[in-house]
ROBADREN-625756 format. One record per atom (N, C-alpha, C, O): residue in three letters; x, y, z. Coordinates in steps of 0.2 Angstrom, whole numbers, padded with zeros to 4 digits, always signed. Each point is the difference from the previous one (the first is absolute). Last residue first. Example, Ala and Ser with C-alpha at 12.3 -4.5 7.8 and 13.67 -1.06 7.14 Angstrom:
2
SER+0064-0011+0035
SER+0004+0006+0001
SER-0004+0005+0003
SER+0003+0006+0001
ALA-0001-0034-0001
ALA-0004+0006+0000
ALA+0004+0006+0000
ALA+0005-0001+0003
//
This chain:
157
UNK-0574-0018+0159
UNK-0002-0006+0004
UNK-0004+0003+0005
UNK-0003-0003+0004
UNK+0016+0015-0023
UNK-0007-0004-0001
UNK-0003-0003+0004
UNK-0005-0002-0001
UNK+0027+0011+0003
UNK-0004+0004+0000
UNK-0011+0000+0000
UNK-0005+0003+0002
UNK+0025-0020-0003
UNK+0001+0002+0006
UNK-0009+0006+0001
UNK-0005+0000+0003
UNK+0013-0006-0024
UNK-0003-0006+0003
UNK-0002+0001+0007
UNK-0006-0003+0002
UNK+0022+0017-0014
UNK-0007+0002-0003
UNK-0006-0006+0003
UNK-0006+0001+0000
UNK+0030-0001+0007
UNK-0005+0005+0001
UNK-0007+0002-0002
UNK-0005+0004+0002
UNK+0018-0023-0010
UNK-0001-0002+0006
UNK-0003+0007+0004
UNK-0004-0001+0005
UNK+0014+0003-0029
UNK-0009-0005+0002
UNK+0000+0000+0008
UNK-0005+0003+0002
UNK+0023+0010-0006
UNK-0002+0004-0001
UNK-0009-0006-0001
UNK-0005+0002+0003
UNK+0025-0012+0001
UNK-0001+0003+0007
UNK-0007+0005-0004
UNK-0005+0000+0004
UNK+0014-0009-0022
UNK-0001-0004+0006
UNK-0005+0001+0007
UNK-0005-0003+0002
UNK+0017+0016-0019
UNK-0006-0003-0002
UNK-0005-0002+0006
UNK-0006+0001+0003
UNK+0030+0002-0001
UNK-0004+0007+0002
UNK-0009-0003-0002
UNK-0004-0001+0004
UNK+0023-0014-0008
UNK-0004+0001+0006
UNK-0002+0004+0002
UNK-0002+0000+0006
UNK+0007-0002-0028
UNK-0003-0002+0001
UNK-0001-0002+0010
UNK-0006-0001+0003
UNK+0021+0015-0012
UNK-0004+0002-0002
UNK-0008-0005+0001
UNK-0005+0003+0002
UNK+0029-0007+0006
UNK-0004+0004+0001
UNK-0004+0004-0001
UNK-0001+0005+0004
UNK+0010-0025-0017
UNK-0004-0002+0008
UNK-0002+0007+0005
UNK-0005-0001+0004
UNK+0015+0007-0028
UNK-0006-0005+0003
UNK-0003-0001+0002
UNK-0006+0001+0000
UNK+0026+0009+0003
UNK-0005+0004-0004
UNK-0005-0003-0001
UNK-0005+0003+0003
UNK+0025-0018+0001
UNK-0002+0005+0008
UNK-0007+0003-0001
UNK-0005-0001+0004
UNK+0012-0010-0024
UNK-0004-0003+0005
UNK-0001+0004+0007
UNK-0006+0002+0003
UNK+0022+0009-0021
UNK-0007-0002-0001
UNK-0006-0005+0005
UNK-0005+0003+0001
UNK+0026+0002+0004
UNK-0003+0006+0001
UNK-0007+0000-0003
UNK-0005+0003+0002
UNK+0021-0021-0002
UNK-0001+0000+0004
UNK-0007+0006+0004
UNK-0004-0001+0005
UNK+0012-0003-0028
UNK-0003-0003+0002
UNK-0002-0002+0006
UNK-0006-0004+0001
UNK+0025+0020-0009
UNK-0007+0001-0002
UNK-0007-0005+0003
UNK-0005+0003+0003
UNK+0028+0003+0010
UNK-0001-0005-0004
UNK-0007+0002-0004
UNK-0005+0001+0003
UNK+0018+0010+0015
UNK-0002-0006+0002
UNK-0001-0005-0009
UNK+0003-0005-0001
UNK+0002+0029+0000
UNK+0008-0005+0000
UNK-0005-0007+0004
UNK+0003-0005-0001
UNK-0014+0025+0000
UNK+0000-0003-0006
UNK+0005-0007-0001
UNK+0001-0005-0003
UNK-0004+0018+0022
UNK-0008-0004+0000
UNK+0002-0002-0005
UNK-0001-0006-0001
UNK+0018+0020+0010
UNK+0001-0009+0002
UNK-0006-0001-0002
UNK-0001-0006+0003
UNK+0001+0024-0017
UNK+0005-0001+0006
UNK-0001-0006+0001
UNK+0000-0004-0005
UNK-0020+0012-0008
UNK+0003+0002-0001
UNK+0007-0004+0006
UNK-0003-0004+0004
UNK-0023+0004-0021
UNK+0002-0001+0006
UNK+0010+0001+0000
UNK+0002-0002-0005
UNK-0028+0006-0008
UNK+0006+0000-0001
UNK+0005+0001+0008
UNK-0001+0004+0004
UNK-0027-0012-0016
UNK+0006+0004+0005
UNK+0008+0000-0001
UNK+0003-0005-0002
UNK-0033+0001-0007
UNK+0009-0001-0004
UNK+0003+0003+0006
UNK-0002+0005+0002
UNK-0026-0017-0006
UNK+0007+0006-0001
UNK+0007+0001+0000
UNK+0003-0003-0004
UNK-0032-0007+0007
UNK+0003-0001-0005
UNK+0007+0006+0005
UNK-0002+0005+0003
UNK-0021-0021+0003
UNK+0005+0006+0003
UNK+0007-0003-0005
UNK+0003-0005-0001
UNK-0033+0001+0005
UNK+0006-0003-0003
UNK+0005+0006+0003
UNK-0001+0005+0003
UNK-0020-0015+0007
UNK+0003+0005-0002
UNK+0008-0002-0001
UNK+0004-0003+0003
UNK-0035-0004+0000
UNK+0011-0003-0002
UNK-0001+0007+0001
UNK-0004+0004+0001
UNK-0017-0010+0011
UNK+0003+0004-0003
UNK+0005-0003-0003
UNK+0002-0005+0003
UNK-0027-0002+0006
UNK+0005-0002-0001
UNK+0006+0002-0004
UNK+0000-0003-0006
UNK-0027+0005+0014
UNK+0007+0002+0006
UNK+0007-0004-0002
UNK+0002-0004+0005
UNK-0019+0008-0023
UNK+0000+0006+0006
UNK+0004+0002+0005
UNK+0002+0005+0003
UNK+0009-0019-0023
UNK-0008-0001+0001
UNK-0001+0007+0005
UNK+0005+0004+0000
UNK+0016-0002-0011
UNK-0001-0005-0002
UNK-0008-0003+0000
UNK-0002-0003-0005
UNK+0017+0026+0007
UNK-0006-0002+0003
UNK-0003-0005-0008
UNK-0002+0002-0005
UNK+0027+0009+0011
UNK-0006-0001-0004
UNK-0004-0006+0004
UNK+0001-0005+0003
UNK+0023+0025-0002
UNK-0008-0007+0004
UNK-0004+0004-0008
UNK-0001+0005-0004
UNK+0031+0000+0007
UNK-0009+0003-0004
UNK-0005-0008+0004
UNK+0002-0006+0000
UNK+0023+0020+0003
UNK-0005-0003+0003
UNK-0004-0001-0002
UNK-0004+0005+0002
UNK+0030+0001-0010
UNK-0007+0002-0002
UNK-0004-0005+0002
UNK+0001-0005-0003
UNK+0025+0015+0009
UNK-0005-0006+0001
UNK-0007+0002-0004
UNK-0002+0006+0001
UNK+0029+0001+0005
UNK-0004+0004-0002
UNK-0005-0007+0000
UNK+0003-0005+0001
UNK+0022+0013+0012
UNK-0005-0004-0005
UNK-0006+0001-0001
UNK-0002+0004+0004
UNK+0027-0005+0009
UNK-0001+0007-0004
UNK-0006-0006-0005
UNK+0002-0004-0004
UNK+0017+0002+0024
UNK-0004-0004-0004
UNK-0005+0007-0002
UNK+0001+0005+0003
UNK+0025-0011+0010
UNK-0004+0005-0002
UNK-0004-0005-0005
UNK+0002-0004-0004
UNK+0021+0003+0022
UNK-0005-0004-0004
UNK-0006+0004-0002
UNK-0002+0003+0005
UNK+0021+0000+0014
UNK+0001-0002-0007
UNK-0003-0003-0004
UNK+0003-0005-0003
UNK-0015+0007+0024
UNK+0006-0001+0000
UNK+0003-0001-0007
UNK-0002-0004-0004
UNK-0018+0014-0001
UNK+0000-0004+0009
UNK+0008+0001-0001
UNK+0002+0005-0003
UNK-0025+0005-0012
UNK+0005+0002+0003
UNK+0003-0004+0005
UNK-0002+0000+0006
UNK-0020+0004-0026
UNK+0001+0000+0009
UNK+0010-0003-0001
UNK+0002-0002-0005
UNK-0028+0007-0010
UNK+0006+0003+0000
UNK+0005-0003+0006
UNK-0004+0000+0005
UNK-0021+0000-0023
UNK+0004-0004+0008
UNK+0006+0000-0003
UNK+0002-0001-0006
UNK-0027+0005-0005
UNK+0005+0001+0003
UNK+0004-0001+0004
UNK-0002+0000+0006
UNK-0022-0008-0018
UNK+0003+0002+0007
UNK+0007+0001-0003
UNK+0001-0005-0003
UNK-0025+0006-0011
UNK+0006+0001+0001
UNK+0005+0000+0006
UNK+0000+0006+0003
UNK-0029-0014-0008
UNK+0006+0006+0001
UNK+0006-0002-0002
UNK+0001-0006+0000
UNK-0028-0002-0005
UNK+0007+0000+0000
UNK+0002+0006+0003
UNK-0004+0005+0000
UNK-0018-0012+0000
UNK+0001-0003-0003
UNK+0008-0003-0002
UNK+0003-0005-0003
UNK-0025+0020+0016
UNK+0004-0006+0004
UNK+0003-0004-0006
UNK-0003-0006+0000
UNK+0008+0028-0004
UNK-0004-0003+0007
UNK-0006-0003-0002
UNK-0004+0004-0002
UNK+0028+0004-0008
UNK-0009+0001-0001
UNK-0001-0007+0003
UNK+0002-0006+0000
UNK+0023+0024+0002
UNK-0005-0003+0001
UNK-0006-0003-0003
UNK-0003+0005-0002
UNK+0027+0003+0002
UNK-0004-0001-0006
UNK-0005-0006+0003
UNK+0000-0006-0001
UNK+0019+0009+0019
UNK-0002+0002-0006
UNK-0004-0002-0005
UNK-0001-0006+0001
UNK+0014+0005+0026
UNK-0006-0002-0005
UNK-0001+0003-0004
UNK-0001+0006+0002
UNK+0023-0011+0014
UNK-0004+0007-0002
UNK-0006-0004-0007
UNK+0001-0002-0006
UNK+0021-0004+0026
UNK-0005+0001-0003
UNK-0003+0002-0003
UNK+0000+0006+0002
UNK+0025-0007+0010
UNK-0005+0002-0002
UNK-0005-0002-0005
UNK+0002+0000-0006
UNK+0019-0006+0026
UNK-0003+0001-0008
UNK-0006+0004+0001
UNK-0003+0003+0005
UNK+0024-0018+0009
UNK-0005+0006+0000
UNK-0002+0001-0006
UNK+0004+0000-0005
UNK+0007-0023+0019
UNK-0001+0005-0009
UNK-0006+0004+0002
UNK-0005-0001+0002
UNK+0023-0018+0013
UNK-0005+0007+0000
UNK+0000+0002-0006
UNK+0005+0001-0003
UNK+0005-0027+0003
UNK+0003+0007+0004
UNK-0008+0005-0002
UNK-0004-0003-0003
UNK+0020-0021-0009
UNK-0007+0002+0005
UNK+0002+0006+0004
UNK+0006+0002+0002
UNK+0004-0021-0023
UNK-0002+0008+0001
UNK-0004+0000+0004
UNK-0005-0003-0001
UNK+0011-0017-0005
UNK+0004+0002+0008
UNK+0000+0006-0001
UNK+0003+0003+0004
UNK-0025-0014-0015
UNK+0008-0002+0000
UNK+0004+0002+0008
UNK-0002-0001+0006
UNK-0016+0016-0009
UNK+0001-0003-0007
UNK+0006-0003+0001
UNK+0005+0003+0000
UNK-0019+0012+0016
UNK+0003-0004+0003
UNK-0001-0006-0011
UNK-0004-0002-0003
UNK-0005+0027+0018
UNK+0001-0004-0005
UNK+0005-0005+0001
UNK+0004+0002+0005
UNK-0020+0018+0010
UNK+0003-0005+0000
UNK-0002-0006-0005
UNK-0005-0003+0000
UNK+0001+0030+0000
UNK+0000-0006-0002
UNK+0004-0003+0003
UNK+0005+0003+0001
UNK-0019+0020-0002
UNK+0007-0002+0002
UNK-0003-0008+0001
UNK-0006-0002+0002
UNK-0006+0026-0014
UNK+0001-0006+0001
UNK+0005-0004+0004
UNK+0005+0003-0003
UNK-0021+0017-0005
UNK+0006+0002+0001
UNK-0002-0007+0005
UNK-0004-0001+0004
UNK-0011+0010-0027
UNK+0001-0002+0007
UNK+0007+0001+0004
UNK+0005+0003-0003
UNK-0028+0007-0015
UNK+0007-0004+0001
UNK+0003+0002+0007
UNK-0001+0005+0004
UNK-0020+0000-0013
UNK-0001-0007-0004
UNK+0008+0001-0001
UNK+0002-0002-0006
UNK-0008+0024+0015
UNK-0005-0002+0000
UNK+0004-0007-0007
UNK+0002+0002-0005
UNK+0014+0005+0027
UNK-0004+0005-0004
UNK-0006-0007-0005
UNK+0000-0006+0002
UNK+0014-0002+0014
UNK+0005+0006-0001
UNK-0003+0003-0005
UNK+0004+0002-0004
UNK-0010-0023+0023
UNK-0001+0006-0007
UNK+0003+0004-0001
UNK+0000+0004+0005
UNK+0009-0029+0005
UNK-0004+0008+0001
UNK-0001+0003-0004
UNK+0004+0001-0005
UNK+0005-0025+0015
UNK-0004+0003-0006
UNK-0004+0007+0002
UNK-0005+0001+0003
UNK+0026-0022+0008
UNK-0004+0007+0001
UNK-0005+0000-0009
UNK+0002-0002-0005
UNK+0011-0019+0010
UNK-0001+0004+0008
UNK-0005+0006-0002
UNK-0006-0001+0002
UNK+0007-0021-0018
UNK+0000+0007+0000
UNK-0001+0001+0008
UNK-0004-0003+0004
UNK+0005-0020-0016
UNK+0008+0006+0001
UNK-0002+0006+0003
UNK+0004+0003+0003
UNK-0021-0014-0019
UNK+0002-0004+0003
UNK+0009+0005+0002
UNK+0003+0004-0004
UNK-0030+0005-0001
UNK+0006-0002-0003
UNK+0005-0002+0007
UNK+0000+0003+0005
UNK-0022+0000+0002
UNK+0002-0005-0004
UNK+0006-0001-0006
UNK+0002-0006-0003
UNK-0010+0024+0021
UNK-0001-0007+0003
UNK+0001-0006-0003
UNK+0001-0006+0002
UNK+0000+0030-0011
UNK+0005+0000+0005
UNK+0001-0007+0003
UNK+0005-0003+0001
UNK-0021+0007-0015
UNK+0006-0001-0005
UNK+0005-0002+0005
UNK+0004-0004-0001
UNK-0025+0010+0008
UNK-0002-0010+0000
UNK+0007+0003-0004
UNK+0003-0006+0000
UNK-0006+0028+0007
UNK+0000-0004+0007
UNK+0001-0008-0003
UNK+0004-0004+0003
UNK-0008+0021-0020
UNK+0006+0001+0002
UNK+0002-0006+0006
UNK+0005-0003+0000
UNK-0020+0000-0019
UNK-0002+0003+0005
UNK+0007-0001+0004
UNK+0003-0005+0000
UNK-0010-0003-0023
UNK+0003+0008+0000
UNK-0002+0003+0008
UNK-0003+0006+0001
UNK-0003-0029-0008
UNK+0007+0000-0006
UNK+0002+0009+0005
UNK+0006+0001+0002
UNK-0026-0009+0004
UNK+0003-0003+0002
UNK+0009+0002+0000
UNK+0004+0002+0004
UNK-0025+0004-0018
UNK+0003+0004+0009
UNK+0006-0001+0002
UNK+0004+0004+0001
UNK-0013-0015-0020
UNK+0004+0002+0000
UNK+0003+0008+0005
UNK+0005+0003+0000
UNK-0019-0025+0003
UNK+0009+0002-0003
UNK+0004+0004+0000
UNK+0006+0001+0003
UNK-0031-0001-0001
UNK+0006-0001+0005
UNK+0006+0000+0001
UNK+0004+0004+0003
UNK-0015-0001-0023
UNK-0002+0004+0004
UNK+0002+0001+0005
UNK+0003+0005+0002
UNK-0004-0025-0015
UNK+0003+0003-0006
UNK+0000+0007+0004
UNK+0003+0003-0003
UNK-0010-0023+0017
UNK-0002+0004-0005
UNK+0008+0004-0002
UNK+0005+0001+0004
UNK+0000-0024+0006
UNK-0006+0006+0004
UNK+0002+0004-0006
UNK+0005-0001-0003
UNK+0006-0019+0005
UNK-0004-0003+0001
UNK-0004+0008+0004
UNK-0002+0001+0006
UNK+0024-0005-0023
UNK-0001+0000+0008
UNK-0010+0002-0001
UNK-0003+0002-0005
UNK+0029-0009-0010
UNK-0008+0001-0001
UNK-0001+0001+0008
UNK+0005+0000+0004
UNK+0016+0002-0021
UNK-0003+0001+0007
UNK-0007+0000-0004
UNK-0002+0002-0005
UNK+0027+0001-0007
UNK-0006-0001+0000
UNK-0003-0002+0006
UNK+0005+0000+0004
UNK+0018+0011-0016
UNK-0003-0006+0002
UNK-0007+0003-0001
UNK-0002+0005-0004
UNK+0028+0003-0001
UNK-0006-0003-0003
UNK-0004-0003+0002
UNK+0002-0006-0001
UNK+0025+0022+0000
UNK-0005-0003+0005
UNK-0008-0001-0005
UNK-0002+0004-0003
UNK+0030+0001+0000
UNK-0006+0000-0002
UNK-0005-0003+0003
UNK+0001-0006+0000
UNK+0026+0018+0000
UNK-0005-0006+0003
UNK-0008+0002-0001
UNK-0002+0006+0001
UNK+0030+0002-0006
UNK-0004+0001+0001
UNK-0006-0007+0001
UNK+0001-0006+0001
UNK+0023+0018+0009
UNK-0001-0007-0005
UNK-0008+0003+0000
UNK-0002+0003+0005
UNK+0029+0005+0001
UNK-0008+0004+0002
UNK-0004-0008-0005
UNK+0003-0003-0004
UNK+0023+0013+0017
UNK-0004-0003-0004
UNK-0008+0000+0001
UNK-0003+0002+0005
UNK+0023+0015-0001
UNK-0007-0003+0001
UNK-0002-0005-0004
UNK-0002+0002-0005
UNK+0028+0010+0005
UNK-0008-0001-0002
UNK-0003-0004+0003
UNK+0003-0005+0002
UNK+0020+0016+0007
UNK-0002-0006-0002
UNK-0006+0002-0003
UNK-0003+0005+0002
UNK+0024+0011-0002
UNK-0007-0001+0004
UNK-0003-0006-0003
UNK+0000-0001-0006
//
């Protein structure tokens, strides 16, 4: 029987967005704006209180295909961090990861938020390449940010 390759991957950034340290963090944790701004996602559903039942479309490289997963919010303090979880499952290929979300309220209406964490990824995800995996992890990370100002903008107007 063949093994799984598996590679591990570290994630680190930073985000400013331009509304209260309070908004945000609504923002951050309202099921409807998650569904609308992580990048891929068809379905997002509640599957009990601060976790989810997810299905993706991913695309890394020539890895591309449906991933089902799971969600789940941990170690709450509001409005200043949580922990996100993330599980999820596609065509021979598996991601398995943990994140620590903390805002900080820079002026009134000016939050960062940093996002620290570790995943370990597995099957044809790990065989693209680490580098690969690392940037992929990035750019959809940060277009989640992204879309995530432009709602919060939307929302202000």
């Amino acid at each position: 029987m063949a093994q799984t390759e598996e590679r591990a991957l570290k994630v680190q950034s930073s985000y400013e967005f331009d509304i209260s340290q309070g908004e945000l963090w609504r923002l951050l944790n309202d099921p409807e704006v998650l569904a609308s701004t992580i990048p891929g996602v068809k379905s997002f559903t509640p599957a009990g209180p601060n976790h989810y039942q997810a299905t993706m479309n991913v695309g890394i490289g020539p890895v591309r295909g449906s991933y089902q997963g799971a969600v789940q919010v941990t170690d709450q303090d509001p409005p200043n961090a949580y922990t996100l979880k993330v599980e999820g499952k596609g065509p021979g290929a598996f991601i398995n990861g943990s994140g620590r979300i903390t805002l900080s309220a820079e002026t009134s209406d000016k939050t960062r938020v940093d996002v620290e964490g570790d995943a370990q990824v597995g099957g044809v995800l790990a065989r693209v390449g680490q580098r690969m995996i690392g940037n992929a992890s990035k750019s959809i990370i940060r277009q989640f940010f992204d879309n995530v100002k432009k709602r919060a903008k939307q929302q202000a107007s």
